[in-house]
Jmol script that loads the backbone (N, CA, C; Angstrom):
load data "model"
ATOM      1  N   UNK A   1     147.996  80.473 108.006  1.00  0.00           N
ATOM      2  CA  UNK A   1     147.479  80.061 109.284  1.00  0.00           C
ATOM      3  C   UNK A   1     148.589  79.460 110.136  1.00  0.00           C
ATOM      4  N   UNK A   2     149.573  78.629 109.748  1.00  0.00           N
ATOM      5  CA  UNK A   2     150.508  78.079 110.052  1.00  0.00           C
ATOM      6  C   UNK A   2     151.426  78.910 111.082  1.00  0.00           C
ATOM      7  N   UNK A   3     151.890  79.926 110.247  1.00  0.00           N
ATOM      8  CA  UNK A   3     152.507  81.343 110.494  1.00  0.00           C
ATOM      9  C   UNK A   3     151.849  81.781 112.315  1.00  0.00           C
ATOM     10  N   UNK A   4     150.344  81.505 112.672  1.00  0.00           N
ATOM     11  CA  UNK A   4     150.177  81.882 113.730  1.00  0.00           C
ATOM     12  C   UNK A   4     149.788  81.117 114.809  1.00  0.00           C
ATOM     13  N   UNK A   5     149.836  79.496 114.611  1.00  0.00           N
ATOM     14  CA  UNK A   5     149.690  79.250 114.918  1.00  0.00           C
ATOM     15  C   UNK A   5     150.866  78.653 116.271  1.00  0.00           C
ATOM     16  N   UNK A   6     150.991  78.400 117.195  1.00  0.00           N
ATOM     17  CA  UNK A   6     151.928  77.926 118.329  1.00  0.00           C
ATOM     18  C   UNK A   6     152.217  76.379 118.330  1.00  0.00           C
ATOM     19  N   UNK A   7     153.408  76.513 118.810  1.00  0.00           N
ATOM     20  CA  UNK A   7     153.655  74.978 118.240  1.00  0.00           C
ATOM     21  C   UNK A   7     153.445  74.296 119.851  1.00  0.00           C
ATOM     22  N   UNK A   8     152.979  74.898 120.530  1.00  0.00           N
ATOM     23  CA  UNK A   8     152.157  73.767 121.426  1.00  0.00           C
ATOM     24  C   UNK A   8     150.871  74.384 122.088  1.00  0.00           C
ATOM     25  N   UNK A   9     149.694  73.820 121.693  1.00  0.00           N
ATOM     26  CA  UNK A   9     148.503  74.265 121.858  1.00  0.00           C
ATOM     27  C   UNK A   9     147.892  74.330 122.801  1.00  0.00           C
ATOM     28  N   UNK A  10     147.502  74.971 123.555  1.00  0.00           N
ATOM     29  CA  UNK A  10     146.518  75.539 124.207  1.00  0.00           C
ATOM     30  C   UNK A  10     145.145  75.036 124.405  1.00  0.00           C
ATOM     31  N   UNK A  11     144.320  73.839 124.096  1.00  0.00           N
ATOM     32  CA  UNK A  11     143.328  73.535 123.159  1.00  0.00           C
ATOM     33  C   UNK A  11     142.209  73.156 123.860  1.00  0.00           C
ATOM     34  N   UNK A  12     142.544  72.468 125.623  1.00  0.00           N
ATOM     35  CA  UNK A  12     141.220  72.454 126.197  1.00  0.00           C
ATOM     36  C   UNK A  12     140.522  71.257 125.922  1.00  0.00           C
ATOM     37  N   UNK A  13     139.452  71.311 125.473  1.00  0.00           N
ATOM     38  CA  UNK A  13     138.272  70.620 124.474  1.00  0.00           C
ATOM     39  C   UNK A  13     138.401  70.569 123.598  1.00  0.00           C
ATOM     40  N   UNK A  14     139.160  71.196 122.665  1.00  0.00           N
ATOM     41  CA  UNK A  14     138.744  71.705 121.446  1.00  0.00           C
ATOM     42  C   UNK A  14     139.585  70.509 120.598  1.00  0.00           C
ATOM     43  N   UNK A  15     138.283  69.698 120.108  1.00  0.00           N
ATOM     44  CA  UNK A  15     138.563  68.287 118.876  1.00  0.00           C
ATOM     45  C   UNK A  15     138.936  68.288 117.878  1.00  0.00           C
ATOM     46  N   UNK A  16     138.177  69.356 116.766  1.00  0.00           N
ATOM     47  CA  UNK A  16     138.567  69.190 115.745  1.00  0.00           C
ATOM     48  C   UNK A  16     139.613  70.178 115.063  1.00  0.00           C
ATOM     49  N   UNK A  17     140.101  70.341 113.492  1.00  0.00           N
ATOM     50  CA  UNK A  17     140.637  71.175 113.004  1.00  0.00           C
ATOM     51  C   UNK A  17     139.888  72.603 112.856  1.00  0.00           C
ATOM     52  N   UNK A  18     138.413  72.380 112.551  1.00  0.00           N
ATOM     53  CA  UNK A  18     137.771  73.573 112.303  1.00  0.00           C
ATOM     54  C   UNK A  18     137.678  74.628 113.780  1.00  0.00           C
ATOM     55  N   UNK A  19     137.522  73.887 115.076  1.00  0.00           N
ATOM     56  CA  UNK A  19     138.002  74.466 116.410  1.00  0.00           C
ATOM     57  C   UNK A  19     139.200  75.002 116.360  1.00  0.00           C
ATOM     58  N   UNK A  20     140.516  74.177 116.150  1.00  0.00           N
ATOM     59  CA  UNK A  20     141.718  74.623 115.988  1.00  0.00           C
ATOM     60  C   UNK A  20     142.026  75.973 115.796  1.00  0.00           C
ATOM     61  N   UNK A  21     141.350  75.909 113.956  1.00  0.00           N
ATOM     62  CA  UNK A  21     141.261  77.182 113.086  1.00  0.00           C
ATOM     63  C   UNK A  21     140.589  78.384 114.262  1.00  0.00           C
ATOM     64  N   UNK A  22     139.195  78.161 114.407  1.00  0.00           N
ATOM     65  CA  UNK A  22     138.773  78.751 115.276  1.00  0.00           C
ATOM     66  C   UNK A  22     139.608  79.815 116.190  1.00  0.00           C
ATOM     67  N   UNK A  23     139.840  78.573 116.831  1.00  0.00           N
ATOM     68  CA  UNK A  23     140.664  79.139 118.367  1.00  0.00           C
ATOM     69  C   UNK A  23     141.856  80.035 117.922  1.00  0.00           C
ATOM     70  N   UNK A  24     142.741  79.693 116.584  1.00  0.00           N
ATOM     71  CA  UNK A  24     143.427  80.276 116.310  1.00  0.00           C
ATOM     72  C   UNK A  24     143.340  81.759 116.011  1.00  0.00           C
ATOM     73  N   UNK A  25     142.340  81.925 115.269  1.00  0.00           N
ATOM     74  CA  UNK A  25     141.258  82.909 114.637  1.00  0.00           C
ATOM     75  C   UNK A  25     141.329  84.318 115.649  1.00  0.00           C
ATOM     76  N   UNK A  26     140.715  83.594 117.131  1.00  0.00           N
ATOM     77  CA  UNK A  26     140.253  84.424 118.189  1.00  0.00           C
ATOM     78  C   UNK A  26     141.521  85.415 118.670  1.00  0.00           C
ATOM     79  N   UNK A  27     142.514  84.010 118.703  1.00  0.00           N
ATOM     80  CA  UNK A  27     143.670  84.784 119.445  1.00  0.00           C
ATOM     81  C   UNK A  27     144.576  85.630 118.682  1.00  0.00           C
ATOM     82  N   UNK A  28     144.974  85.474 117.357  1.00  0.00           N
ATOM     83  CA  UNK A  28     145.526  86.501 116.568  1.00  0.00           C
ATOM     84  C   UNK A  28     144.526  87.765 116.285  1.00  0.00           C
ATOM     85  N   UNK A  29     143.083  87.899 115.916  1.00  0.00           N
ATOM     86  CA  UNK A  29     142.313  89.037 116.221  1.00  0.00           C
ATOM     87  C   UNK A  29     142.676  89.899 117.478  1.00  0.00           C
ATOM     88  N   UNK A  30     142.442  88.586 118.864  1.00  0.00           N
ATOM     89  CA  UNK A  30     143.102  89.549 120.119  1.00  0.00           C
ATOM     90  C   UNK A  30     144.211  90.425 119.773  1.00  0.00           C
ATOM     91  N   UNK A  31     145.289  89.416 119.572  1.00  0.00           N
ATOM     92  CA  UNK A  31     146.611  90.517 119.512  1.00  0.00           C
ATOM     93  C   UNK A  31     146.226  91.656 118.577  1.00  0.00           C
ATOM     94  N   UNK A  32     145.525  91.554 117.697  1.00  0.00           N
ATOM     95  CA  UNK A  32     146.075  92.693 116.689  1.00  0.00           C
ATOM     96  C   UNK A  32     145.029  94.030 116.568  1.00  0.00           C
ATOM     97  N   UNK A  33     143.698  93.511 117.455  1.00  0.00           N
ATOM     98  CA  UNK A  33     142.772  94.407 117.368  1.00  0.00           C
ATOM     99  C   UNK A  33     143.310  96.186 117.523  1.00  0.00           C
ATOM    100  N   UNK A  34     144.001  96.021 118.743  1.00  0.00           N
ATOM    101  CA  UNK A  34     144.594  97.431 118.834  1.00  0.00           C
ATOM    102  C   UNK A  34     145.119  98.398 117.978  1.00  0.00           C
ATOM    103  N   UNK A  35     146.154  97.463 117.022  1.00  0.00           N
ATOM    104  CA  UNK A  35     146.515  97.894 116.258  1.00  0.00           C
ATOM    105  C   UNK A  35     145.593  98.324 114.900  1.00  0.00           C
ATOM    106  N   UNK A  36     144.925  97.392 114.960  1.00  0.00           N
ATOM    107  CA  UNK A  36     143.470  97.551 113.603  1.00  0.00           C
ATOM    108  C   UNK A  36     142.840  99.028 113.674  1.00  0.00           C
ATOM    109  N   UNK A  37     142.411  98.939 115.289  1.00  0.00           N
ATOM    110  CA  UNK A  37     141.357 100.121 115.685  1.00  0.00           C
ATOM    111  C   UNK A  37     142.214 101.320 114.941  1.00  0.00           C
ATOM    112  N   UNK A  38     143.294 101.218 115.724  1.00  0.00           N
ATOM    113  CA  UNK A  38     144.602 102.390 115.394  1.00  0.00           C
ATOM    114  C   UNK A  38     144.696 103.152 113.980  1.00  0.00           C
ATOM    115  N   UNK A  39     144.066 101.819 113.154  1.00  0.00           N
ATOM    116  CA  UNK A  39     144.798 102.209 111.768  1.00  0.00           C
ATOM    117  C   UNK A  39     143.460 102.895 111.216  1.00  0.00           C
ATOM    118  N   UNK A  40     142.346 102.191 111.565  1.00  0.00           N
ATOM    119  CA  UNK A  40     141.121 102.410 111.313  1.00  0.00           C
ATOM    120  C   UNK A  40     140.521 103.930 111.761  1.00  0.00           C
ATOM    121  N   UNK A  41     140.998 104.627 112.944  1.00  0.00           N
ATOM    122  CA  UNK A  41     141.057 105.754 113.321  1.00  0.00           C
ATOM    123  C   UNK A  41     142.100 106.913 112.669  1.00  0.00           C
ATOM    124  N   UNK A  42     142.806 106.443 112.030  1.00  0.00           N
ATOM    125  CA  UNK A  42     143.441 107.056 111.034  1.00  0.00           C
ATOM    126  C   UNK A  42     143.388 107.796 110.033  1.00  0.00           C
ATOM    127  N   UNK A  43     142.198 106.418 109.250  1.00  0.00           N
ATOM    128  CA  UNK A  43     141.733 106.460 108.166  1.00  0.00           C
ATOM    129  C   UNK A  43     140.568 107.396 107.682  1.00  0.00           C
ATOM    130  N   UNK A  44     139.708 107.283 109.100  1.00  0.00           N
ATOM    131  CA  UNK A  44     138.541 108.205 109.207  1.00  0.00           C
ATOM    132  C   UNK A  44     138.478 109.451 109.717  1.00  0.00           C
ATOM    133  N   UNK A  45     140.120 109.670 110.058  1.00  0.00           N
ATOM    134  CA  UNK A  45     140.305 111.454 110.559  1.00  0.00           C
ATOM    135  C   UNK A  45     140.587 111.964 109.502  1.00  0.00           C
ATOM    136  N   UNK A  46     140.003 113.328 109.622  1.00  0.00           N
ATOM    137  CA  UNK A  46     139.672 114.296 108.215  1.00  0.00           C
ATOM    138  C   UNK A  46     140.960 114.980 108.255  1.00  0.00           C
ATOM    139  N   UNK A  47     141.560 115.775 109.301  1.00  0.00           N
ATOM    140  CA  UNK A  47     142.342 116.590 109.893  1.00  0.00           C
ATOM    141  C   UNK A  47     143.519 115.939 109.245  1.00  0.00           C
ATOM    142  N   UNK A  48     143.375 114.731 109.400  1.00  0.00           N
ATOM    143  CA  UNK A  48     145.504 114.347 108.928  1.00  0.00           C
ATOM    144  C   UNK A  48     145.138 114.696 107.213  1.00  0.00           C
ATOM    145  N   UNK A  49     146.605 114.433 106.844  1.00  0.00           N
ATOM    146  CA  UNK A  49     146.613 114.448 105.495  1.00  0.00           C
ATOM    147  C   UNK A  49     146.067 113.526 104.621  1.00  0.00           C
ATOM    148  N   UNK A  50     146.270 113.557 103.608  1.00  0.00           N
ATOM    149  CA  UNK A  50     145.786 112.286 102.538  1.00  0.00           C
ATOM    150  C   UNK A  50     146.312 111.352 102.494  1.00  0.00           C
ATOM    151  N   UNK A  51     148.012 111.629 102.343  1.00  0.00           N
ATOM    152  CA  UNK A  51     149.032 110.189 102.439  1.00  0.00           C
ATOM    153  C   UNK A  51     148.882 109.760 103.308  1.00  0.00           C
ATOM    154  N   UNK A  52     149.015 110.142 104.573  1.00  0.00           N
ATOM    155  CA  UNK A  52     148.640 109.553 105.824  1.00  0.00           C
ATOM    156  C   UNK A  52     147.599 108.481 106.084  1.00  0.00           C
ATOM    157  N   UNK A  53     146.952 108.939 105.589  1.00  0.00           N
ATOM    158  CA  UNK A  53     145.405 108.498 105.498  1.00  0.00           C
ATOM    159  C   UNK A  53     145.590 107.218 104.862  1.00  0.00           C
ATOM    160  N   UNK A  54     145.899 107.480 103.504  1.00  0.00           N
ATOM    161  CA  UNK A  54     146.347 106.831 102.483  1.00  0.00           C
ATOM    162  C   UNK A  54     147.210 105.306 102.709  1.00  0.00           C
ATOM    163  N   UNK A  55     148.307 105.635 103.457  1.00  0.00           N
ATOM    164  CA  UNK A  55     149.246 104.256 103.905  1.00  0.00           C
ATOM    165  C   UNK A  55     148.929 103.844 105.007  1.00  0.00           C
ATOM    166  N   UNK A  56     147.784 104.537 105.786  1.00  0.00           N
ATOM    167  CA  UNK A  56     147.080 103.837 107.167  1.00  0.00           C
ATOM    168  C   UNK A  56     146.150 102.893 106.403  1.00  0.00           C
ATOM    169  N   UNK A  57     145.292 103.270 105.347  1.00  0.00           N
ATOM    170  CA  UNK A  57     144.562 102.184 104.764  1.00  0.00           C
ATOM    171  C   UNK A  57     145.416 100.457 104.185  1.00  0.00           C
ATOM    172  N   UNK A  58     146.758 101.183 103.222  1.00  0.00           N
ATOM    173  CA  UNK A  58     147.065 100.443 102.811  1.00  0.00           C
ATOM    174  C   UNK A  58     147.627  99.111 103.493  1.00  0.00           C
ATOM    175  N   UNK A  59     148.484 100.091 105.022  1.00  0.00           N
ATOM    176  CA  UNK A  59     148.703  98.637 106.169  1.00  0.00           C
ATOM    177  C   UNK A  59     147.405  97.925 106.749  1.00  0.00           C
ATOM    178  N   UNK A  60     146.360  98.376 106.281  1.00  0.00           N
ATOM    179  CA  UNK A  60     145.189  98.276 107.018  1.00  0.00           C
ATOM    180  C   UNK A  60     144.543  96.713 106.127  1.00  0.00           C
ATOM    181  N   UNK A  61     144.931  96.683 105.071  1.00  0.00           N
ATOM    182  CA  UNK A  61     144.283  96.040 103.827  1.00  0.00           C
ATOM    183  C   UNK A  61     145.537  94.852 103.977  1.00  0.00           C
ATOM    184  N   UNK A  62     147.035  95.269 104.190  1.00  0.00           N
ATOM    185  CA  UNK A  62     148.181  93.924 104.230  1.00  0.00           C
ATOM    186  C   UNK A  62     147.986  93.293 105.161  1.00  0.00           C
ATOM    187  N   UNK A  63     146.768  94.281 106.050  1.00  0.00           N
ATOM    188  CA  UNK A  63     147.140  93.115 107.558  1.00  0.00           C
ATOM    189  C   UNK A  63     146.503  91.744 107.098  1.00  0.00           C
ATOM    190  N   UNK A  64     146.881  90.818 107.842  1.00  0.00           N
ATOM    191  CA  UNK A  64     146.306  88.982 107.872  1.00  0.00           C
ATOM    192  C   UNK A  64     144.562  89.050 107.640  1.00  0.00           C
ATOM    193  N   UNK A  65     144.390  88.204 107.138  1.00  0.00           N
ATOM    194  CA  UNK A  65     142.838  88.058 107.247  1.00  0.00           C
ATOM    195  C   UNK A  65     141.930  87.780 108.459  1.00  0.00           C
ATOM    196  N   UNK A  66     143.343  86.902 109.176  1.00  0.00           N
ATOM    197  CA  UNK A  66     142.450  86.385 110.773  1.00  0.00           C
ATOM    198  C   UNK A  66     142.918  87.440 111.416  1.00  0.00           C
ATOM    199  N   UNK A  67     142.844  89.159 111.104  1.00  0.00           N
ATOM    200  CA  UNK A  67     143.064  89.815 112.344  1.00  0.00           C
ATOM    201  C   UNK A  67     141.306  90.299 112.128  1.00  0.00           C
ATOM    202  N   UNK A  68     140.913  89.901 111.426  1.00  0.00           N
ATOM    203  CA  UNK A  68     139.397  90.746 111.269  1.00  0.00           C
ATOM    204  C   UNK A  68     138.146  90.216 111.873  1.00  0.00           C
ATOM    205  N   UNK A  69     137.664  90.735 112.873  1.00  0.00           N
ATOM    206  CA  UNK A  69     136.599  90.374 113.098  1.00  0.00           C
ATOM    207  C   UNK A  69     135.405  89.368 112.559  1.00  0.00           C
ATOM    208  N   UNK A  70     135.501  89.555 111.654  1.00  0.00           N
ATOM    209  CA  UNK A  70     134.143  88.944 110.497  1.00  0.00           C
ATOM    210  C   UNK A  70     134.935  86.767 110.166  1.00  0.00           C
ATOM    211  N   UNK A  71     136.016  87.158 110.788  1.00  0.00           N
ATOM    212  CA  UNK A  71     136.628  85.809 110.558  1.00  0.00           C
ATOM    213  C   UNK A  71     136.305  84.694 111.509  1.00  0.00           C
ATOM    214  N   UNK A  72     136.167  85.701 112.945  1.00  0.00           N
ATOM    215  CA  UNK A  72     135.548  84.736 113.998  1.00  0.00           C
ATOM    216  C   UNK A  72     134.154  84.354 114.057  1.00  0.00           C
ATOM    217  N   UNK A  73     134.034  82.770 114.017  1.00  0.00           N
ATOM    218  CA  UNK A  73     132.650  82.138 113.688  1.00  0.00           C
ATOM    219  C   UNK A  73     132.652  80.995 116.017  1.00  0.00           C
ATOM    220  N   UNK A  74     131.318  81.113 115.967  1.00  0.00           N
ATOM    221  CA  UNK A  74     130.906  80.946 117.339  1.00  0.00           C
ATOM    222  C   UNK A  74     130.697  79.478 116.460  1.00  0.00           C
ATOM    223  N   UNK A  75     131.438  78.281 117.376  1.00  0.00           N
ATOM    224  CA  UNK A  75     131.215  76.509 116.927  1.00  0.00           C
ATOM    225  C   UNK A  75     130.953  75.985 118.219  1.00  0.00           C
ATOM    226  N   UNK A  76     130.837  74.590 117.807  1.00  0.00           N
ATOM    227  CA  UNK A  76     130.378  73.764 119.634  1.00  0.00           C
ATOM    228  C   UNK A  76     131.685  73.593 119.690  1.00  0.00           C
ATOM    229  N   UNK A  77     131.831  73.429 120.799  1.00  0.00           N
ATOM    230  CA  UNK A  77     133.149  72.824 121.284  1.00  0.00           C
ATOM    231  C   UNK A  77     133.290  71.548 121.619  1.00  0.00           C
ATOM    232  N   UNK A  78     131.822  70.761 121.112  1.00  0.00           N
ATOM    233  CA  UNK A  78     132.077  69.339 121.492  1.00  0.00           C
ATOM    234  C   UNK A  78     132.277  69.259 120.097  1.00  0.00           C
ATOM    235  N   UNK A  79     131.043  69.189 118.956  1.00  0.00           N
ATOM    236  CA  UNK A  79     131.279  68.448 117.942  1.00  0.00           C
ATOM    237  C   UNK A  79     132.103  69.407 116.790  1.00  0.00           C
ATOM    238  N   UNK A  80     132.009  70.754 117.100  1.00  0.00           N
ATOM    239  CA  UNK A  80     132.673  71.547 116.190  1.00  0.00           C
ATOM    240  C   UNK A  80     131.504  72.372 114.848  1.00  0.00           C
ATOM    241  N   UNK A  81     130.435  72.097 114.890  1.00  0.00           N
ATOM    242  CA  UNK A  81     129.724  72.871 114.272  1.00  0.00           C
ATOM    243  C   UNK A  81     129.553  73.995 114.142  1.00  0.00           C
ATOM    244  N   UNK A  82     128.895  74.866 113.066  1.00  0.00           N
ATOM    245  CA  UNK A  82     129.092  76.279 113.047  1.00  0.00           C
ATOM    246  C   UNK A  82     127.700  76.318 112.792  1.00  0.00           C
ATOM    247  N   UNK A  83     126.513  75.838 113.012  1.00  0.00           N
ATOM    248  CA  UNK A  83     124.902  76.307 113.205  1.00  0.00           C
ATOM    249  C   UNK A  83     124.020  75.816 114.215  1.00  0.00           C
ATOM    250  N   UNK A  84     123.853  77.144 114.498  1.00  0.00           N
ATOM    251  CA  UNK A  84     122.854  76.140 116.001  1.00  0.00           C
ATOM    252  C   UNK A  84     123.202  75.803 117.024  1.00  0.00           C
ATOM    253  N   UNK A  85     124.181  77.036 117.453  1.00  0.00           N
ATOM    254  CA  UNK A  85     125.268  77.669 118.796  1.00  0.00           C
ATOM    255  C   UNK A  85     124.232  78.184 119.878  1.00  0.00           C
ATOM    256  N   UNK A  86     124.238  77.509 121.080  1.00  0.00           N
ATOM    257  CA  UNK A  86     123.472  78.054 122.066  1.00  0.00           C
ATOM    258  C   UNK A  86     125.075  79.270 122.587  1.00  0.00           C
ATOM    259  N   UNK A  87     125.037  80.251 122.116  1.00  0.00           N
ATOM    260  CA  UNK A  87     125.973  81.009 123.246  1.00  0.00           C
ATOM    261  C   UNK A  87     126.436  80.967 124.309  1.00  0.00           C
ATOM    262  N   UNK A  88     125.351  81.027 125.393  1.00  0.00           N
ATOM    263  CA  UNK A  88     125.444  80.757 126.725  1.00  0.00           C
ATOM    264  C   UNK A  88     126.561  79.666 126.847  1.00  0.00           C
ATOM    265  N   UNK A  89     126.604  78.983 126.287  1.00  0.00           N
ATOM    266  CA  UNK A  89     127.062  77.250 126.521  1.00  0.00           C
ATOM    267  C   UNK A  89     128.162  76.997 125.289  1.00  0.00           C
ATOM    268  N   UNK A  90     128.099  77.600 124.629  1.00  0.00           N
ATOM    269  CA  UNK A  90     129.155  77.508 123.543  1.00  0.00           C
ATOM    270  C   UNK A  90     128.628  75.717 123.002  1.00  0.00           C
ATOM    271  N   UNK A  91     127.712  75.227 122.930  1.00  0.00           N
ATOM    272  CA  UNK A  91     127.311  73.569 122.358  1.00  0.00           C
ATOM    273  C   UNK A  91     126.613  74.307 121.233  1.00  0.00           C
ATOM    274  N   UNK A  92     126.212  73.191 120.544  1.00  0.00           N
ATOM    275  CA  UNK A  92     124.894  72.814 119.342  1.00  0.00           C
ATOM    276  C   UNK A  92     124.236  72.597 120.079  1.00  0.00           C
ATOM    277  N   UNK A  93     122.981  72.753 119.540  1.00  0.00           N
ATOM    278  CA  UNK A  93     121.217  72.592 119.921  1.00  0.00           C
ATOM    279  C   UNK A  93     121.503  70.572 120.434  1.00  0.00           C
ATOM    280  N   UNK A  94     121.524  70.148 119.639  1.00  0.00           N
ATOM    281  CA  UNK A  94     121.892  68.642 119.886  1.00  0.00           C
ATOM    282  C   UNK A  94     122.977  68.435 121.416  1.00  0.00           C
ATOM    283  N   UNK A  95     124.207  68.745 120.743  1.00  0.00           N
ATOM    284  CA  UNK A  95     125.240  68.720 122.158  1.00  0.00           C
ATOM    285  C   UNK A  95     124.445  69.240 123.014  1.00  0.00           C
ATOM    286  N   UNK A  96     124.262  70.184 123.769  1.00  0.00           N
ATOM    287  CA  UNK A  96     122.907  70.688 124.592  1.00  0.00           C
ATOM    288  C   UNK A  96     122.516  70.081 124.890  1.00  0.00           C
ATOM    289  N   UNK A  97     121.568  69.372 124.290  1.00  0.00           N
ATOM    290  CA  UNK A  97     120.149  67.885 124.980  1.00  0.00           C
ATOM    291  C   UNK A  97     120.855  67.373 125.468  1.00  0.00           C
ATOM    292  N   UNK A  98     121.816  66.499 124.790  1.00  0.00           N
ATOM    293  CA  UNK A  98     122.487  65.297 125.141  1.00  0.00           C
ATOM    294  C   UNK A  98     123.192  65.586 126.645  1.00  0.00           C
ATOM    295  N   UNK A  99     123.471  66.745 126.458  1.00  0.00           N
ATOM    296  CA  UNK A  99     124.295  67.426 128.362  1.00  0.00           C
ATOM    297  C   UNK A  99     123.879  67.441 129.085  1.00  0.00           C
ATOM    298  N   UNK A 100     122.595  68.116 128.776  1.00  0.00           N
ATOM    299  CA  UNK A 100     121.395  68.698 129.635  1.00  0.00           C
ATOM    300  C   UNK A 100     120.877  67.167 130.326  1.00  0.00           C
ATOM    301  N   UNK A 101     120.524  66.568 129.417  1.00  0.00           N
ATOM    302  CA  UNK A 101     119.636  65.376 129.991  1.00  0.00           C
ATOM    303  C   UNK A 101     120.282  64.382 130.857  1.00  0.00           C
ATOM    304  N   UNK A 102     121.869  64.503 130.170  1.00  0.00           N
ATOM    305  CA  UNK A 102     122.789  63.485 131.171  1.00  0.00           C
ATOM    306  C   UNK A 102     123.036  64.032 132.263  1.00  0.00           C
ATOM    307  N   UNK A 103     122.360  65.671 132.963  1.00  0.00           N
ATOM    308  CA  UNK A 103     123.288  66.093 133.491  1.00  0.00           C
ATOM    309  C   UNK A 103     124.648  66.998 133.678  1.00  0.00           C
ATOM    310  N   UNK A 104     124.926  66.652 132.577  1.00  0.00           N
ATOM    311  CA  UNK A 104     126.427  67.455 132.641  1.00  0.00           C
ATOM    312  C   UNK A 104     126.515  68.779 132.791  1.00  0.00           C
ATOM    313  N   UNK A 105     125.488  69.546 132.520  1.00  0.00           N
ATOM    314  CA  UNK A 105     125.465  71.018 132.757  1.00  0.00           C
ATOM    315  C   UNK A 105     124.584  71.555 134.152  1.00  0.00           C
ATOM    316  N   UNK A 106     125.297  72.373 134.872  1.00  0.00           N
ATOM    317  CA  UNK A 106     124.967  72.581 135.881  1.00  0.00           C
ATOM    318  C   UNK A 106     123.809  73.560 135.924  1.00  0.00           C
ATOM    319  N   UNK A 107     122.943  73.541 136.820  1.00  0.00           N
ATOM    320  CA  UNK A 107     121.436  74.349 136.478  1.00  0.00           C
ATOM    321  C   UNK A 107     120.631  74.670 135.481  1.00  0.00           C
ATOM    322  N   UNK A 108     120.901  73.345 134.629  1.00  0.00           N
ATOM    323  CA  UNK A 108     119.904  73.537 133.496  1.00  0.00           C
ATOM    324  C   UNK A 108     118.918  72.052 133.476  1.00  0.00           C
ATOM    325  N   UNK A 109     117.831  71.649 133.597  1.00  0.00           N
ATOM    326  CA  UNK A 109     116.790  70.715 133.518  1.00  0.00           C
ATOM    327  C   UNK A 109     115.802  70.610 133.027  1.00  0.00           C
ATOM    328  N   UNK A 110     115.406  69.243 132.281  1.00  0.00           N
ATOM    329  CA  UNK A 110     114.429  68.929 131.454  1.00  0.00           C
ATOM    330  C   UNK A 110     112.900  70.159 131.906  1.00  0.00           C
ATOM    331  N   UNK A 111     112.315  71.067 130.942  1.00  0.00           N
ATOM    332  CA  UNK A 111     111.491  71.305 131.877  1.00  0.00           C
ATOM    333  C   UNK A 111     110.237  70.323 131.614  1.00  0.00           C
ATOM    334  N   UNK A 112     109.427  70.374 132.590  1.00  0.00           N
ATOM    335  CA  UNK A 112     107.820  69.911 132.463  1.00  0.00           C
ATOM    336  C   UNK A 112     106.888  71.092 132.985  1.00  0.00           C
ATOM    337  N   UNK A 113     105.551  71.070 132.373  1.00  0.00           N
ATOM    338  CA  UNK A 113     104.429  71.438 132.783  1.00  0.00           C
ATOM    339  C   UNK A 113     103.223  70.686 132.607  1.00  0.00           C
TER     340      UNK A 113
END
end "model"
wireframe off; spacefill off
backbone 0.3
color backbone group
């Protein structure tokens, strides 16, 4: 992780280590997706040869773990949690209320009926 990470961060909001990781996560996937797709289209053409095929998988398998999709997890960006992500808003169900009710989020209000 170290390896990709920048030695001066970028970070925004973002509090904790598990954000960190996160954020880190997102942006090495960015860079490398292209190359992933690339290898991945390789792999599944019938037409090339076998070796081909073959050492497109194998760079495919050395690449980093955080170039893979399945690595990026959606957290709050206040408290850093990983359950109970409103999307829209990137918060927890909790962070949420607490915004909502103070205010802090723009066009969203307590409802009543």
């Amino acid at each position: 992780m170290a390896q990709f990470r920048a030695k001066k961060l970028d970070l925004g909001c973002f509090v904790n280590v598990r954000n960190i990781r996160d954020h880190t996560k997102r942006k090495v996937f960015a860079e490398h997706e292209a190359e992933r797709q690339a290898l991945r289209y390789i792999i599944r053409n019938t037409s090339l040869s076998q070796r081909a095929r073959a050492q497109a998988q194998l760079q495919l398998t050395q690449m980093h773990c955080y170039t893979r999709s399945t690595q990026i997890k959606n957290r709050c960006i206040m408290g850093g949690k990983g359950r109970g992500i409103m999307s829209d808003f990137n918060m927890g169900r909790y962070q949420f209320r607490i915004n909502a009710l103070a205010g802090n989020i723009p066009g969203v209000k307590k409802a009543s009926w």
